[in-house]
GUZA-768359 format. One record per residue (C-alpha): residue number from 0; x, z, y; residue in one letter. Coordinates in steps of 0.25 Angstrom, whole numbers, plus 5000, padded with zeros to 4 digits. Layout:
<rs>
<r NUM, <X, Z, Y>, 'a'> ...
</rs>
This chain:
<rs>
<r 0, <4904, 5046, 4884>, 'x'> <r 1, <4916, 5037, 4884>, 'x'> <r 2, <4926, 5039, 4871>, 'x'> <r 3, <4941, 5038, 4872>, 'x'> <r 4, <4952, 5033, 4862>, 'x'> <r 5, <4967, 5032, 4866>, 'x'> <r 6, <4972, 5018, 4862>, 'x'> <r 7, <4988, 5022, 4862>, 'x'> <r 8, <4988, 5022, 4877>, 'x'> <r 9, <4976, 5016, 4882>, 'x'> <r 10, <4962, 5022, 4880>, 'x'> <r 11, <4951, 5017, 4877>, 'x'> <r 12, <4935, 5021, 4878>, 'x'> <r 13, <4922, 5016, 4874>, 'x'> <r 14, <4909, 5019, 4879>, 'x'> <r 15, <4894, 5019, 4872>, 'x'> <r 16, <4892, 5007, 4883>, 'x'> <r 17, <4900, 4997, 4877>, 'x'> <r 18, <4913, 5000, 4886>, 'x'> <r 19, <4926, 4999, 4881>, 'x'> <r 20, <4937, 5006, 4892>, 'x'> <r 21, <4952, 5005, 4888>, 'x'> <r 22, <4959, 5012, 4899>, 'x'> <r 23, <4975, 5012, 4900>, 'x'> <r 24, <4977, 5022, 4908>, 'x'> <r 25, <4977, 5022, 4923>, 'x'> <r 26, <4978, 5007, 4925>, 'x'> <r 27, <4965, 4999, 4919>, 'x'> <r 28, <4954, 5000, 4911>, 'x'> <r 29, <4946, 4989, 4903>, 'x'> <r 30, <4931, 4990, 4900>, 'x'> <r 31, <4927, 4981, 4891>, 'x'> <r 32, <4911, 4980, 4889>, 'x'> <r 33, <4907, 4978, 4874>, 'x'> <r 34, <4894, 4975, 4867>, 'x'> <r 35, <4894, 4987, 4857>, 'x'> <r 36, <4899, 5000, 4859>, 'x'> <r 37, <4913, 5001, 4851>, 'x'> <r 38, <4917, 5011, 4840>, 'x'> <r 39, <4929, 5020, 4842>, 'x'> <r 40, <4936, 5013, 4829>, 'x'> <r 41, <4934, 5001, 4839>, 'x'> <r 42, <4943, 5005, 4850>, 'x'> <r 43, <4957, 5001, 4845>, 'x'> <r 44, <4950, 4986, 4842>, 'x'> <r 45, <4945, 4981, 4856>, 'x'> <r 46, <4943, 4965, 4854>, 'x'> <r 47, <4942, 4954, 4864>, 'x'> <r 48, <4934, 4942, 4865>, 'x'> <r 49, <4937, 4933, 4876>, 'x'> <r 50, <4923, 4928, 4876>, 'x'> <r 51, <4919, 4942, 4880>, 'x'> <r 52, <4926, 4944, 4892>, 'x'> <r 53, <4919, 4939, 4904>, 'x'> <r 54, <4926, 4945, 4916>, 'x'> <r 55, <4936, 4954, 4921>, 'x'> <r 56, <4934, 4965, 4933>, 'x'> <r 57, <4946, 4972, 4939>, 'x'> <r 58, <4943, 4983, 4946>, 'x'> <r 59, <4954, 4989, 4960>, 'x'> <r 60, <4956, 5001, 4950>, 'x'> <r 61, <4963, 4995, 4938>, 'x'> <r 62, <4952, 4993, 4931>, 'x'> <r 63, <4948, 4981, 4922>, 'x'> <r 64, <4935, 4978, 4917>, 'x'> <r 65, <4935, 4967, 4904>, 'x'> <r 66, <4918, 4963, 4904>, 'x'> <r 67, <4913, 4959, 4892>, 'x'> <r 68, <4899, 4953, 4886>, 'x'> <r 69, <4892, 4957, 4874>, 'x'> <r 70, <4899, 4948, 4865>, 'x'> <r 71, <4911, 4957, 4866>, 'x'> <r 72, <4917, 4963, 4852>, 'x'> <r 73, <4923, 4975, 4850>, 'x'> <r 74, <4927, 4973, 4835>, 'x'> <r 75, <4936, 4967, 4826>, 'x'> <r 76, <4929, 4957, 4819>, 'x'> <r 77, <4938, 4944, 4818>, 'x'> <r 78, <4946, 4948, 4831>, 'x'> <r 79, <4958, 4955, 4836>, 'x'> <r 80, <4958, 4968, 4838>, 'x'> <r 81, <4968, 4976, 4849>, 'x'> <r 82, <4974, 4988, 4852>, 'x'> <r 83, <4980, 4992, 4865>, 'x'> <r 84, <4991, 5002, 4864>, 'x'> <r 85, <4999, 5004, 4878>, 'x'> <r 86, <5013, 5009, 4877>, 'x'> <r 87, <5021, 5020, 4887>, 'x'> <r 88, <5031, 5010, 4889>, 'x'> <r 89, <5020, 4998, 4892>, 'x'> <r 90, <5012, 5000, 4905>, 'x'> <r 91, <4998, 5000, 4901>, 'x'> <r 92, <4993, 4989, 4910>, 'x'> <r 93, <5006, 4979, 4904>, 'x'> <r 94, <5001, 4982, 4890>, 'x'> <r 95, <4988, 4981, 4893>, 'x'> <r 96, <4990, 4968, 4897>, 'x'> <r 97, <4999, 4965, 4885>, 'x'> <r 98, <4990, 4968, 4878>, 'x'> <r 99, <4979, 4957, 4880>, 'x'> <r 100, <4991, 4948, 4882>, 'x'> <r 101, <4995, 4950, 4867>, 'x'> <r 102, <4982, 4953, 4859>, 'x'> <r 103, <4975, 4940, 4867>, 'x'> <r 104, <4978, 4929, 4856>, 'x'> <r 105, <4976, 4914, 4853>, 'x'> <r 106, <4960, 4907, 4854>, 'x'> <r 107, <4951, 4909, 4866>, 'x'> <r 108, <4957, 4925, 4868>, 'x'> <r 109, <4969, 4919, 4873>, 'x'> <r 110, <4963, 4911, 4883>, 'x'> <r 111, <4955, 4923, 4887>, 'x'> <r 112, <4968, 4929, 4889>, 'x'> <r 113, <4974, 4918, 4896>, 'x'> <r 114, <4962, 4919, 4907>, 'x'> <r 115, <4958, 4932, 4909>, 'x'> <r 116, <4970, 4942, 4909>, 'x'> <r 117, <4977, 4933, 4919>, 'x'> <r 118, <4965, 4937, 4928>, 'x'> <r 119, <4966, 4950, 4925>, 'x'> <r 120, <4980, 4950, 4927>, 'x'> <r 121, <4978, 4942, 4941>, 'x'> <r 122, <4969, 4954, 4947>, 'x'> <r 123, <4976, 4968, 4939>, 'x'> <r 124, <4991, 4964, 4943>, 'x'> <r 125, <4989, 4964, 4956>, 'x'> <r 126, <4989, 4979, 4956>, 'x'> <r 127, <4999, 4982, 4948>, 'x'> <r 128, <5012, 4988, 4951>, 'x'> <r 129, <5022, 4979, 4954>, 'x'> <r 130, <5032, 4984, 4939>, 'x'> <r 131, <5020, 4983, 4930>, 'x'> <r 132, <5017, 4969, 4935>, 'x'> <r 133, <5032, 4965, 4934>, 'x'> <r 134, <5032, 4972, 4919>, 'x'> <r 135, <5019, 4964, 4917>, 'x'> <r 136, <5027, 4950, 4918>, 'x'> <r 137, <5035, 4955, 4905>, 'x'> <r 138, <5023, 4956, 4896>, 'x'> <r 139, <5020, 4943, 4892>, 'x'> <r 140, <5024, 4928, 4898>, 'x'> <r 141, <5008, 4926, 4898>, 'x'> <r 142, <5008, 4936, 4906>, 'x'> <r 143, <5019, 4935, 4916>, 'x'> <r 144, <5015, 4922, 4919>, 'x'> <r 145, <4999, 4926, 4920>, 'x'> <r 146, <5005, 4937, 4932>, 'x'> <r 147, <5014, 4927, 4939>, 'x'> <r 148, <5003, 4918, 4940>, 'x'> <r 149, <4995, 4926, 4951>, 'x'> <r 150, <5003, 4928, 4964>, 'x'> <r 151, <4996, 4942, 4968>, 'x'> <r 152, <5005, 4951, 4960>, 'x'> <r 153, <5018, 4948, 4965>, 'x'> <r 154, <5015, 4949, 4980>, 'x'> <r 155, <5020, 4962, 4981>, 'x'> <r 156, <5036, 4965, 4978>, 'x'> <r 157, <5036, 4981, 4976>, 'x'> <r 158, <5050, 4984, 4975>, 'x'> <r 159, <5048, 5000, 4981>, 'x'> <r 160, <5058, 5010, 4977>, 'x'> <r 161, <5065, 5001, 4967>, 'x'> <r 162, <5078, 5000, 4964>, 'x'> <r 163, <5086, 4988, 4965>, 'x'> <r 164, <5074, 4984, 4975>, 'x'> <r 165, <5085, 4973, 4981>, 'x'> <r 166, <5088, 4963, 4968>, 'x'> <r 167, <5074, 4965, 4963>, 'x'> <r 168, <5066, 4961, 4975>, 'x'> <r 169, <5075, 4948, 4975>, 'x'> <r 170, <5071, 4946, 4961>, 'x'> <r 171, <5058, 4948, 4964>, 'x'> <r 172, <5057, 4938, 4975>, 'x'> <r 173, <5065, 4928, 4967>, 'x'> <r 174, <5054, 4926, 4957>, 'x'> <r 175, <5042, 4916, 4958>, 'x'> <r 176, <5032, 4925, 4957>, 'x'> <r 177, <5035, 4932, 4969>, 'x'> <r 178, <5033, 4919, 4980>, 'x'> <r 179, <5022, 4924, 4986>, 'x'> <r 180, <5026, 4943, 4987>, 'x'> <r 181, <5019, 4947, 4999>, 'x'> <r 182, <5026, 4962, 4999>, 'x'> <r 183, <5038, 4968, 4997>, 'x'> <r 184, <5041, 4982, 4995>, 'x'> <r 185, <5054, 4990, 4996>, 'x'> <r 186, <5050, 5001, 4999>, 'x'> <r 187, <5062, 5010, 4995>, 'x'> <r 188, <5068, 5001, 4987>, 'x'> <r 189, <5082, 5002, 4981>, 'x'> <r 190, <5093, 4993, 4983>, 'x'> <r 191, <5089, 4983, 4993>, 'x'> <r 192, <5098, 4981, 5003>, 'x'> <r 193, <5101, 4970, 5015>, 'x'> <r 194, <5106, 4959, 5004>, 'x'> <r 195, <5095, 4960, 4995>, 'x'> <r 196, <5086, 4955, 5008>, 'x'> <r 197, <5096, 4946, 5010>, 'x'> <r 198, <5095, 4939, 4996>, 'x'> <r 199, <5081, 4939, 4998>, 'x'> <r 200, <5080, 4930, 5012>, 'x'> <r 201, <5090, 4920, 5004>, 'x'> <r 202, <5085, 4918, 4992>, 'x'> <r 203, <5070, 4923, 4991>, 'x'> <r 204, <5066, 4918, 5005>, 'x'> <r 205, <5054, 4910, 5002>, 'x'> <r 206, <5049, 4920, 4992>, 'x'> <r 207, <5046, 4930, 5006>, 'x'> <r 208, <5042, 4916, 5015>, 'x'> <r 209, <5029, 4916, 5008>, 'x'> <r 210, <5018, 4919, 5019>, 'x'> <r 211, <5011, 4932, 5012>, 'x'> <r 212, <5023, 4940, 5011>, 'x'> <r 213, <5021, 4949, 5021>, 'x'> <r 214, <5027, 4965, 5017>, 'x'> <r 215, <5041, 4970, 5016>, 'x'> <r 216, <5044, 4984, 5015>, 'x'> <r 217, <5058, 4988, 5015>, 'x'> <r 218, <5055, 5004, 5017>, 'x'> <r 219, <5066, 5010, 5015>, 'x'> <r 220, <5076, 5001, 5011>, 'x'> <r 221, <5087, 5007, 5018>, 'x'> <r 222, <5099, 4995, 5014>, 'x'> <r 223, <5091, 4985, 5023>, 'x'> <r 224, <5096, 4982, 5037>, 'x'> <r 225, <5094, 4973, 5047>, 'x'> <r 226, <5100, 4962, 5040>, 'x'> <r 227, <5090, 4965, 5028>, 'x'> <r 228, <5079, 4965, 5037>, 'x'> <r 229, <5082, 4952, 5040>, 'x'> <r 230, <5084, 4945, 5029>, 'x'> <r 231, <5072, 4950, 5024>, 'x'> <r 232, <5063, 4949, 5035>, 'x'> <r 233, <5069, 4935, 5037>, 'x'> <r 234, <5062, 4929, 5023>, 'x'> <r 235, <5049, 4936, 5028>, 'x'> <r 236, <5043, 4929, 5038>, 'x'> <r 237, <5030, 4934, 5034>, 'x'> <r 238, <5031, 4949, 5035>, 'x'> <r 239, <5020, 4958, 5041>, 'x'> <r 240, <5025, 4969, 5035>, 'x'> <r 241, <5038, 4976, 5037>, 'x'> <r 242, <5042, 4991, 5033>, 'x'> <r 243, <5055, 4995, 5033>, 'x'> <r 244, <5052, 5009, 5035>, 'x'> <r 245, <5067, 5019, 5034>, 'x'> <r 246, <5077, 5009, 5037>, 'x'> <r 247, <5088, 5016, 5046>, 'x'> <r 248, <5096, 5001, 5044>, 'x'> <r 249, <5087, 4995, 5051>, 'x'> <r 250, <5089, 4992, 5066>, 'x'> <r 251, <5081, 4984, 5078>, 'x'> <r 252, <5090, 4972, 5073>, 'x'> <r 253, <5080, 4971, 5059>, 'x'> <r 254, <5068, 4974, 5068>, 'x'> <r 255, <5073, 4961, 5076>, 'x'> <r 256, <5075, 4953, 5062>, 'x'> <r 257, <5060, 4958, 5058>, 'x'> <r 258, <5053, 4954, 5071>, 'x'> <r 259, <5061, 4941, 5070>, 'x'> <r 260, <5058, 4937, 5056>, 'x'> <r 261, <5043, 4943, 5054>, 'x'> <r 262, <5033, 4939, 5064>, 'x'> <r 263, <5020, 4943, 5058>, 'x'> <r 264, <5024, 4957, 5057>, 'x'> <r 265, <5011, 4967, 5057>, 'x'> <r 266, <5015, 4980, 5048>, 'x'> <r 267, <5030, 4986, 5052>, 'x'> <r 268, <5037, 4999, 5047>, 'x'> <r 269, <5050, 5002, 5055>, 'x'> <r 270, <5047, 5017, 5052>, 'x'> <r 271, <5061, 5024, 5051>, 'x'> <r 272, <5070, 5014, 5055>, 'x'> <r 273, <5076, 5022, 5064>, 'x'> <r 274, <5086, 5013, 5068>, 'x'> <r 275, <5074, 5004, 5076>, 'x'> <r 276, <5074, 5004, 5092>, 'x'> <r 277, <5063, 5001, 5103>, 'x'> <r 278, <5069, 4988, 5099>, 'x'> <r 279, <5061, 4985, 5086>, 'x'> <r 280, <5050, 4989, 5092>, 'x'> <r 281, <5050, 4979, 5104>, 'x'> <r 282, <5053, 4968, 5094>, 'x'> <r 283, <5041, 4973, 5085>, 'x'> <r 284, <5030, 4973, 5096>, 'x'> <r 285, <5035, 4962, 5101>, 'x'> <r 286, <5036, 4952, 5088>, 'x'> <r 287, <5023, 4959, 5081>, 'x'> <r 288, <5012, 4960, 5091>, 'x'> <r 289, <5003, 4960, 5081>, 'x'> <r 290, <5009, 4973, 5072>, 'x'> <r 291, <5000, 4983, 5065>, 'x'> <r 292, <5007, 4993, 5060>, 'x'> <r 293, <5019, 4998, 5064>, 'x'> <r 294, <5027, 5010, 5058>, 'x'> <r 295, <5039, 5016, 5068>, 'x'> <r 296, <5041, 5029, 5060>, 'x'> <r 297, <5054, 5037, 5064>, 'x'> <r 298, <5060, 5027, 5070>, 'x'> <r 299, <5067, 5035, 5079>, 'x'> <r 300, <5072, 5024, 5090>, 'x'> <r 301, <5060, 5023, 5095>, 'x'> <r 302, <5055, 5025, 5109>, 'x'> <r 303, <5043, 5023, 5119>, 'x'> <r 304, <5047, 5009, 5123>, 'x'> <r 305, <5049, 5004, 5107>, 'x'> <r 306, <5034, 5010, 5105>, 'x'> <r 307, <5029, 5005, 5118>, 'x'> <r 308, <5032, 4991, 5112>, 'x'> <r 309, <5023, 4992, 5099>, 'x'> <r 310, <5012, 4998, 5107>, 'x'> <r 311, <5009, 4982, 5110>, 'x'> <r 312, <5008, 4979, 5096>, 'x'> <r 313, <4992, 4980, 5099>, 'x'> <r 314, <4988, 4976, 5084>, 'x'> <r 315, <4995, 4990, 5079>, 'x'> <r 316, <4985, 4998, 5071>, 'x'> <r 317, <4997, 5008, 5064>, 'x'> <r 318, <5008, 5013, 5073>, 'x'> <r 319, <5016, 5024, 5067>, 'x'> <r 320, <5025, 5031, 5075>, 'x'> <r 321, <5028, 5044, 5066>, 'x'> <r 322, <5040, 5053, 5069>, 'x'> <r 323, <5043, 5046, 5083>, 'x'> <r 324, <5046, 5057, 5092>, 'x'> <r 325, <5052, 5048, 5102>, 'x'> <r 326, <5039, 5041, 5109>, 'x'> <r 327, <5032, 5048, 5121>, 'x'> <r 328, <5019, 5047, 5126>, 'x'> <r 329, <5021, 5034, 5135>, 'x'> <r 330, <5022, 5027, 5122>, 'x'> <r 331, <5012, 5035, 5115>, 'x'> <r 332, <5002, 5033, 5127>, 'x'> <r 333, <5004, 5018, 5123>, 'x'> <r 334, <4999, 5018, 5110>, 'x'> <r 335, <4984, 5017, 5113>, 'x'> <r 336, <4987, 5000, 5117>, 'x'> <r 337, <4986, 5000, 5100>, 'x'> <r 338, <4970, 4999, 5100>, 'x'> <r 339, <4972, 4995, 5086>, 'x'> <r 340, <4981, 5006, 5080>, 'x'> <r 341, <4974, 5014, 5069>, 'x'> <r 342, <4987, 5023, 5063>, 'x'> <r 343, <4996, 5032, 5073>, 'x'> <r 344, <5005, 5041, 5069>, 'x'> <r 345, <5012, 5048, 5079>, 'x'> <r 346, <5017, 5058, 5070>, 'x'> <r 347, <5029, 5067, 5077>, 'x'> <r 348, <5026, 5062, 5092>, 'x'> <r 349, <5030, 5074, 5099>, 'x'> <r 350, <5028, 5067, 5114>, 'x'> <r 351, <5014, 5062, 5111>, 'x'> <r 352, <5006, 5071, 5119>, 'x'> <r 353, <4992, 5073, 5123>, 'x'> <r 354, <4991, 5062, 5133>, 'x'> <r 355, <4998, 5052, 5124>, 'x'> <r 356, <4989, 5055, 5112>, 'x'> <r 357, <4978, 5053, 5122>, 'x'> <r 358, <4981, 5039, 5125>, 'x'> <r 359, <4984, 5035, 5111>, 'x'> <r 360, <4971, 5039, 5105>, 'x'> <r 361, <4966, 5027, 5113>, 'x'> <r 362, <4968, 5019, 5100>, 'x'> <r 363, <4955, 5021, 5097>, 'x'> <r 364, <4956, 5015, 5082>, 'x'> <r 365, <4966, 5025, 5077>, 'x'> <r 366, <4962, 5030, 5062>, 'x'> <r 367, <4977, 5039, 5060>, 'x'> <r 368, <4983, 5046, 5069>, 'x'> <r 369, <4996, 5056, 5067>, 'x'> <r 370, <4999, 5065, 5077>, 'x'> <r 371, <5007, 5076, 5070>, 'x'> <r 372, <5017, 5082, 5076>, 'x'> <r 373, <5013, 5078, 5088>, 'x'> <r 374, <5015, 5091, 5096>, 'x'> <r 375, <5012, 5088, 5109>, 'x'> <r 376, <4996, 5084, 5105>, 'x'> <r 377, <4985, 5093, 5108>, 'x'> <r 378, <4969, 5095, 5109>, 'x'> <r 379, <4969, 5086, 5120>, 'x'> <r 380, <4977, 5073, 5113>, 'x'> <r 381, <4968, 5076, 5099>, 'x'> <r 382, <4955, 5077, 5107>, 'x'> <r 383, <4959, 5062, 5113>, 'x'> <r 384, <4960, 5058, 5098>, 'x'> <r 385, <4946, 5063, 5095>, 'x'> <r 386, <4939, 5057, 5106>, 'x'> <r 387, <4947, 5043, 5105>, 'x'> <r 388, <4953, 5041, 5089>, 'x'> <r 389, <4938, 5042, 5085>, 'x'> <r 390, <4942, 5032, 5071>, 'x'> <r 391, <4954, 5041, 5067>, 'x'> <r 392, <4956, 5046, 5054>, 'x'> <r 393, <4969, 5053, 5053>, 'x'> <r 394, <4973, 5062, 5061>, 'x'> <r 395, <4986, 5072, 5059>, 'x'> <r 396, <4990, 5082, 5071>, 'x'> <r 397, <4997, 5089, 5062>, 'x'> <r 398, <5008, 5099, 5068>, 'x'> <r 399, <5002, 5098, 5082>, 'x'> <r 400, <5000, 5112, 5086>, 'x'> <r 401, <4993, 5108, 5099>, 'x'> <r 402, <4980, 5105, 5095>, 'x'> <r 403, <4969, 5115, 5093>, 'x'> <r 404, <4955, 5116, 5086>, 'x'> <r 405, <4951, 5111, 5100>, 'x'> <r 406, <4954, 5096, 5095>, 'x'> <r 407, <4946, 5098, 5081>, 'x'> <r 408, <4934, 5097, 5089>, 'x'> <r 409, <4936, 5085, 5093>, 'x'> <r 410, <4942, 5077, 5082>, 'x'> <r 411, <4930, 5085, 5073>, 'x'> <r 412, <4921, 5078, 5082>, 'x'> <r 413, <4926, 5066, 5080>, 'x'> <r 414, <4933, 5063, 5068>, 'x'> <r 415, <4923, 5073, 5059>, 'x'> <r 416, <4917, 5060, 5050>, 'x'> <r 417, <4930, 5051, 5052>, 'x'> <r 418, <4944, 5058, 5052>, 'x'> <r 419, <4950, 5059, 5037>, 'x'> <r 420, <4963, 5067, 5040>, 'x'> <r 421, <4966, 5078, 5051>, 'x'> <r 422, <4978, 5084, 5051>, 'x'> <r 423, <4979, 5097, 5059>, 'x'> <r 424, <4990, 5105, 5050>, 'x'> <r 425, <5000, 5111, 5058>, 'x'> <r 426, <4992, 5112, 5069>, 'x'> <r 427, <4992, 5127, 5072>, 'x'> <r 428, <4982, 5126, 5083>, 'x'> <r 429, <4971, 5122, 5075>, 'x'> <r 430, <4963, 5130, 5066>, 'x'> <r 431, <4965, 5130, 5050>, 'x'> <r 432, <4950, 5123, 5047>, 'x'> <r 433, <4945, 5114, 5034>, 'x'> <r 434, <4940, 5100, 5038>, 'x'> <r 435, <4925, 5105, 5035>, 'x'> <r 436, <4929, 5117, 5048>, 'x'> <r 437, <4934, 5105, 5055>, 'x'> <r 438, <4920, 5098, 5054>, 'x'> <r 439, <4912, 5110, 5055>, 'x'> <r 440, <4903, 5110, 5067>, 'x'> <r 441, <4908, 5124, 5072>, 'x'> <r 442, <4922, 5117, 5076>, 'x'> <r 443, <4916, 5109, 5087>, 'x'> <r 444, <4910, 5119, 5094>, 'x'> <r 445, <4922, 5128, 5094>, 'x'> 
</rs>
């Protein structure tokens, strides 16, 4: 049985096996393997040796493991001793690393410090929020300088639901470290308007002609137009993907600037731009053949001919069309030349009926599939889906009152080892069952 003792705000416990664990709290651990079992007097004294350390394991949850072999020592005798303390005002993963930074002096323990925390630091920073890296650089000039040496954590520019979003993402993409980003996100952002963009295509051009940068997501940033559209896709060559989800400024004319600038696009997310005509669309399918995933939620414009259009994007394997009222079943009956497509959701389409569902389901790969709302469906078009859809997943007929315990039979039949999630609620027509009932053998020979 493990005992525990609180070090200020990092605990620490010892084992009869020799095990040392000093856990700060819901970030890391470190395990350190000694020779001897220790004393409880000996927990405010852990020493190092560089000597002993032979490697160092970082596992996908955090955790880090310091191996060390049996010439490890756990006392005092002629060496430094440590306490760890962690602050409330400190994050516990910056004092952590302080920590080592500080107490690792002069002689060979420097040079241990010197080689292994920058390996350690190569592999943990990686997956860290984008603030504590930052406030990481402020800890020691060893140690700013030991971060910016590896390229991998400053790929990403998070700048999501920030304020001032604008002047800092020009900072950002002004400093050296930042040469080779591969993502930014302003998702919700504050205060980034047309100019900022502008400021960016003049003066931080190169930093976004770098090949690997290849994301921009300007969700929700309802200052930018056309204009900002493109000046930013105009220093972005390399895009592949674009989301510019709840926009109402934007118009055909950004789509035209998109299509124009960004050849390579395979990921777009128009959803809610409700300024967008069959216009965009045309220009979509016919610049990005090779498009994967596209998102047209609520973008209200829309009609059969603008669909018809992406239906020859033949490499689409996620197509959402939710809350489109507009389309009928000549585009719907369309749908089935996407023989790649895995994600449909057609959430809200009050003209899809039986017959169009029947010819959609042709897409044999499909693993999701919405059809809430869809009224005009019944046990005929969800039958189609069982004998066809055979690798779904999902499925939500959520708010179809048209459909019976009829068409349980046959998705039961089909999907009982392999469907995760069946959505049947508001679907009066069917009777109130747990999923064992579904399953039961009484069902299909009702």
């Amino acid at each position: 049985m493990a005992k525990q003792t609180e070090l200020g705000k990092c605990f620490v416990r010892w084992f009869r096996s020799g095990v040392y664990s000093v856990s700060f709290p819901s970030f890391t651990n470190l395990n350190i393997t000694t020779s001897s079992t220790p004393k409880s007097e000996q927990l405010h004294n852990l020493v190092y040796s560089h000597q002993d350390w032979v490697d160092i394991d970082i596992k996908s949850d955090y955790t880090i493991i310091l191996n060390y072999y049996p010439c490890a020592s756990i006392t005092g005798s002629g060496r430094k001793s440590t306490k760890y303390k962690v602050s409330a005002e400190t994050p516990k993963w910056i004092q952590f690393v302080s920590k080592i930074r500080m107490e690792v002096e002069a002689g060979d323990e420097l040079s241990w410090s010197r080689e292994t925390v920058p390996k350690v630091m190569k592999i943990v920073s990686t997956r860290l929020p984008q603030r504590d890296l930052i406030s990481l650089l402020l800890v020691s000039p060893w140690l700013n300088a030991t971060l910016i040496s590896h390229p991998s954590p400053w790929l990403l520019l998070d700048f999501r639901e920030m304020n001032d979003a604008g002047n800092l993402l020009i900072s950002a993409l002004s400093l050296p470290r930042y040469r080779h980003v591969t993502q930014i996100n302003l998702e919700f952002a504050q205060d980034i308007e047309d100019k900022h963009l502008e400021i960016i295509k003049n003066k931080c051009f190169d930093a976004l002609q770098n090949l690997s940068f290849e994301v921009l997501n300007l969700n929700s940033c309802q200052k930018i137009s056309d204009k900002g559209v493109q000046d930013m896709t105009g220093a972005c060559a390399n895009l592949k993907n674009f989301s510019i989800y709840w926009n109402v400024r934007v118009t055909d004319i950004g789509i035209t600037h998109l299509v124009k600038n960004c050849k390579y696009i395979i990921d777009l997310n128009i959803s809610g731009c409700k300024n967008l005509s069959d216009k965009s669309l045309q220009l979509v399918a016919q610049t990005y053949p090779d498009l994967e995933s596209l998102n047209l939620t609520r973008c209200v414009k829309l009609t059969d001919s603008g669909l018809q259009q992406v239906l020859n994007c033949s490499s689409l394997q996620s197509l959402n069309l939710y809350a489109l009222s507009s389309f009928t079943d000549a585009a719907y009956m369309r749908i089935y030349l996407l023989a790649q497509l895995k994600f449909l959701d057609l959430c809200g389409a009050q003209n899809l009926s039986d017959e169009g569902l029947s010819c959609i389901v042709r897409c044999n790969d499909l693993l999701f599939l919405s059809l809430t709302w869809c009224v005009r469906i019944t046990d005929v078009g969800v039958i189609a889906i069982a004998e066809s859809c055979t690798s779904l997943e999902y499925l939500s007929l959520f708010g179809i009152v048209g459909v019976t315990d009829a068409c349980l039979v046959s998705l039961s039949r089909t999907f009982s080892n392999t469907m995760t999630t069946l959505d049947v609620n508001g679907c009066i027509g069917i009777k109130r069952r747990s999923r064992d009932e579904l399953l039961k053998s009484d069902i299909h020979s009702s």
